[in-house]
N, C-alpha and C positions, 0 to 999 in steps of 0.2 A: 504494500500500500504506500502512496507518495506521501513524503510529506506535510500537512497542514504548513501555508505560509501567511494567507491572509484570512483571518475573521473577522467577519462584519456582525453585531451582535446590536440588534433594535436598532435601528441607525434610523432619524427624522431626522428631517430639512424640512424648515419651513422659513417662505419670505413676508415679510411687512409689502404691502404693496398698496399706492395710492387708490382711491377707490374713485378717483376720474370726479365727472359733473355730480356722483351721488352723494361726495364726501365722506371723510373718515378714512380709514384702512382697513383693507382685507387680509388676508393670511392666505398663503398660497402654500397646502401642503403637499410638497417637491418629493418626498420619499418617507414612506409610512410603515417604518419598523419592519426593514430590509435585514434578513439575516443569510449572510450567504458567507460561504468555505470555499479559498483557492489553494489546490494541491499546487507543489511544487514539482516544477518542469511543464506543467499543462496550460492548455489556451483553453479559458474559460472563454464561452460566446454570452452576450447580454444580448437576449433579444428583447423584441417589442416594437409597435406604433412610436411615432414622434409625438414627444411630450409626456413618453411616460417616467421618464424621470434616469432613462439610460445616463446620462451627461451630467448629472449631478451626482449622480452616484463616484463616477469617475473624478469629478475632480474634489468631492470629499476624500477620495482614497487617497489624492497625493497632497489633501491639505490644503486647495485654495478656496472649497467650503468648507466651514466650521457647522456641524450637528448643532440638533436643538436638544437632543437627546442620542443614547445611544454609544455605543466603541467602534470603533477598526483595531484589530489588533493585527501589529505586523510581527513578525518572529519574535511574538508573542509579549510584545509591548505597545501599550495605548500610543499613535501615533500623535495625539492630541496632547499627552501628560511626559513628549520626551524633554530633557535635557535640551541645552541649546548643542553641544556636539551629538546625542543621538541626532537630532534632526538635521543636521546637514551629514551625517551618514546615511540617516535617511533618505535624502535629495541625490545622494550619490547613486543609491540601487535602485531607488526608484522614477522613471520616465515616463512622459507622455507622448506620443504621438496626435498631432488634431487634424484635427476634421478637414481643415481647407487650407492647403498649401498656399494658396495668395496671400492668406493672411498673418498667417504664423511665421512668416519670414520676416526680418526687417530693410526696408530696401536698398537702403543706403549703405548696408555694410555687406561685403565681398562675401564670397561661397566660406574661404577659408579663416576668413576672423569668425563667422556666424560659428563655424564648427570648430576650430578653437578655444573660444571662450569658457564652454564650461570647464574644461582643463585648465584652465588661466588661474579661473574661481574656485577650482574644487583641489589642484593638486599644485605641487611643489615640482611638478619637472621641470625641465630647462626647457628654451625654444627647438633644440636640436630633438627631442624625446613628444613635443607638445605635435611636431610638425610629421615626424614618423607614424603618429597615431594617427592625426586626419585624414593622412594619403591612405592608411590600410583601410582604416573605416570606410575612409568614400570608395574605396577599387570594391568592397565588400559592398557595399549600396549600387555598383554599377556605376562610379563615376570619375569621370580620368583628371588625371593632376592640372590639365586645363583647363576645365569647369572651377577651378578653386579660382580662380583669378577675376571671375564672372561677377556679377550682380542677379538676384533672384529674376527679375523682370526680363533676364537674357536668357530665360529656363522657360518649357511646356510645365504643362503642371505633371507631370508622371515626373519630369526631372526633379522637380522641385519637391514632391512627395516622397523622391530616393534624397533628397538633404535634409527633408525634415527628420527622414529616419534616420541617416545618420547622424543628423543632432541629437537623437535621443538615445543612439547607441555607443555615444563615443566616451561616457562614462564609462562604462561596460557594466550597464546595469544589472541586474537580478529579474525585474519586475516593468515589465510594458505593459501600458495603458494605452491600448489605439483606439482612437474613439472614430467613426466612421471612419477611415483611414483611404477609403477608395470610392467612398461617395461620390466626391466634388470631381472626379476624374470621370475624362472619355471612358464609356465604354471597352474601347479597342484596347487602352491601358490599363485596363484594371485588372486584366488577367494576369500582368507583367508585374504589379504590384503582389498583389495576393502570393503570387509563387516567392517575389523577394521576401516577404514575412514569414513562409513557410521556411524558406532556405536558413534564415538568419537566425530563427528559432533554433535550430540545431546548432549550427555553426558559436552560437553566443550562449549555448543553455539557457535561455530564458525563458519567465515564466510571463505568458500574456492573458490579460482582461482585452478582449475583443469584444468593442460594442457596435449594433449595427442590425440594421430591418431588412439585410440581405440576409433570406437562410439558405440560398445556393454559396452564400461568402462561407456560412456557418458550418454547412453540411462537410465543404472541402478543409477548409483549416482548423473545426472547430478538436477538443475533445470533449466534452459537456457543454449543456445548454442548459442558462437561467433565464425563464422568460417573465418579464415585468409585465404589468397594469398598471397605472395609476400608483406608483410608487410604491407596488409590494414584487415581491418574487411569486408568482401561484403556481410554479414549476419546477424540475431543477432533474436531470438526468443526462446522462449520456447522450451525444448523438447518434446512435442506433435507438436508445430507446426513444426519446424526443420523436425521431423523424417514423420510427417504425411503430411504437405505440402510445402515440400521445395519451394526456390523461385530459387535462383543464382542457374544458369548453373554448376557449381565446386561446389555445396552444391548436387545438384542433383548427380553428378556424384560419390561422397564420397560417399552417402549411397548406391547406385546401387551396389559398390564394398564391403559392406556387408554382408556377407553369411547368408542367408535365413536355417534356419533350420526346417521349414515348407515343404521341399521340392516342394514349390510352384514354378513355372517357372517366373526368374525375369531377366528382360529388364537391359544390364550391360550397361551402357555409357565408352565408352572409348575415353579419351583424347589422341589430336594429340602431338604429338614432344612431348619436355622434359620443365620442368619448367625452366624459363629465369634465367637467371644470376641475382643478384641483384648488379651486379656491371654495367647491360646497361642492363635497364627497358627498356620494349615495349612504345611505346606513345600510347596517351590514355588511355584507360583499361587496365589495367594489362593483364586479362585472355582474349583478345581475339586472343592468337595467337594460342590455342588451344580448344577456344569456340565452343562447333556446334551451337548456336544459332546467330553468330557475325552478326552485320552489320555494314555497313561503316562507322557512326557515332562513333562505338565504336575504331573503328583504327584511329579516330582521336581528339575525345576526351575523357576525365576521367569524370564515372559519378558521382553523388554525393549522398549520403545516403537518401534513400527516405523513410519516415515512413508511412509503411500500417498501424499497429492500435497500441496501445499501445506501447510493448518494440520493435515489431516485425517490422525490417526495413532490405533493402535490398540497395547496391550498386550496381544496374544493370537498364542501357536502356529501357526493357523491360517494367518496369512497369513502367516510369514516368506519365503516364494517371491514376495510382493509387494513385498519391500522395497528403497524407493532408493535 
């Protein structure tokens, strides 16, 4: 069995948010007592719709949200309660990769200061040692000692998503965070990408939180799947068991909207009305207000994480007669 590296144990986020021409302030609950386990060495997948709270999740785990309640524990100390040196050892093992390469570069400084830098800030090597790492890094990202001399804005964005990864690999972290990582990209390059993250996985032993509403991205790099609602987890297994036996009613309905390239005829589940606000959550269940399986129990209470075998648990009614 892997090792446990990361526990999220009751984690809420919630925002203050203007409440416009009604006045006052709302409360916007971001993620509603999220508990979730990452083995070490594996690519956990966060699936889910946009808005459910995949992206906060993510950057609670590397600390630039702060909980309203709740832990992260990383090798098995509260990320919130380190030392001022745990946390910049922390900063060390731990990286993110984002979502839209346009943005997450700065424009005005060259390929090779951008990659650079965190060694500048984090280590005590000389230029001759700082300069030997960005070259392997980048030939490892796919990018030759001539791009270093570049400006972002003289990059396609596939290029620019092979610099962003190596900025977040030239630590030589422990722990990625890719958060849509292949979204903002063409098509044509996403496949190019995907297979760099798969490669690098091995090559750097890392261990990655992959978040993303692609489950053909999930199905090829994943090794378990946690899938979100409205800021809970109501799933969490393996990719065979996810994609071959789903449980939760929204787990089923995600892969039904799948395209089949088999041209086999497939059963689409289509959910009613729109996802709730997360500033005035449904009582009980989050998803029964567009469940087809709901029953009355669930419009009035929240159920709780029920484990069928190993990693493989469900937040749904249904099965409470299966639990161990």
């Amino acid at each position: 069995m892997s090792e446990l590296f990361v526990k999220v144990n009751d984690l809420h986020v919630e925002y203050k948010s203007d409440n416009g021409t009604i006045g006052g302030v709302k409360t916007i609950y971001a993620l509603n007592g999220v508990d979730l386990e990452i083995k070490k060495g594996e690519i956990l997948a966060l699936a889910g719709e946009s808005g459910c709270g995949k992206s906060t999740l993510a950057k609670t785990l590397i600390r630039l949200e702060k909980p309203s309640s709740g832990e992260i524990l990383f090798e098995d100390k509260n990320i919130f309660k380190m030392s001022k040196d745990e946390l910049k050892n922390f900063r060390r093992k731990v990286q993110m990769i984002f979502q839209n390469p346009y943005a997450s570069l700065d424009p005005k400084v060259k390929i090779f200061d951008t990659l650079a830098e965190p060694l500048k800030i984090n280590t005590n090597l000389s230029d001759k040692e700082i300069e030997d790492i960005v070259l392997d890094t980048a030939c490892k990202c796919g990018l030759d000692r001539d791009c270093l001399k570049l400006y972002p804005h003289e990059f396609s964005g596939g290029q620019r998503q092979r610099i962003a990864i190596a900025r977040a690999l030239v630590l030589n972290p422990e722990f990625v965070l890719a958060d849509e990582p292949v979204s903002a990209l063409d098509v044509s390059i996403q496949a190019q990408i995907i297979n760099l993250l798969k490669d690098l996985k091995e090559k750097f032993n890392l261990t990655f939180l992959l978040i993303t509403h692609d489950m053909s991205v999930i199905k090829y790099l994943a090794d378990r799947i946690a899938v979100m609602y409205l800021g809970e987890i109501v799933e969490c297994g393996t990719v065979d068991e996810i994609f071959n036996t789903p449980k939760h009613p929204y787990t089923k309905a995600l892969l039904s909207a799948v395209p089949d390239i088999s041209g086999r005829e497939k059963h689409k589940i289509l959910l009613r009305g729109d996802l709730p606000s997360p500033a005035n959550l449904p009582e009980g269940c989050k998803f029964h207000t567009r469940c087809p399986e709901v029953m009355l129990k669930c419009k009035e209470n929240s159920p709780s994480d029920i484990n069928l075998s190993g990693s493989r648990c469900v937040k749904c009614f249904l099965y409470e007669q299966q639990k161990n």
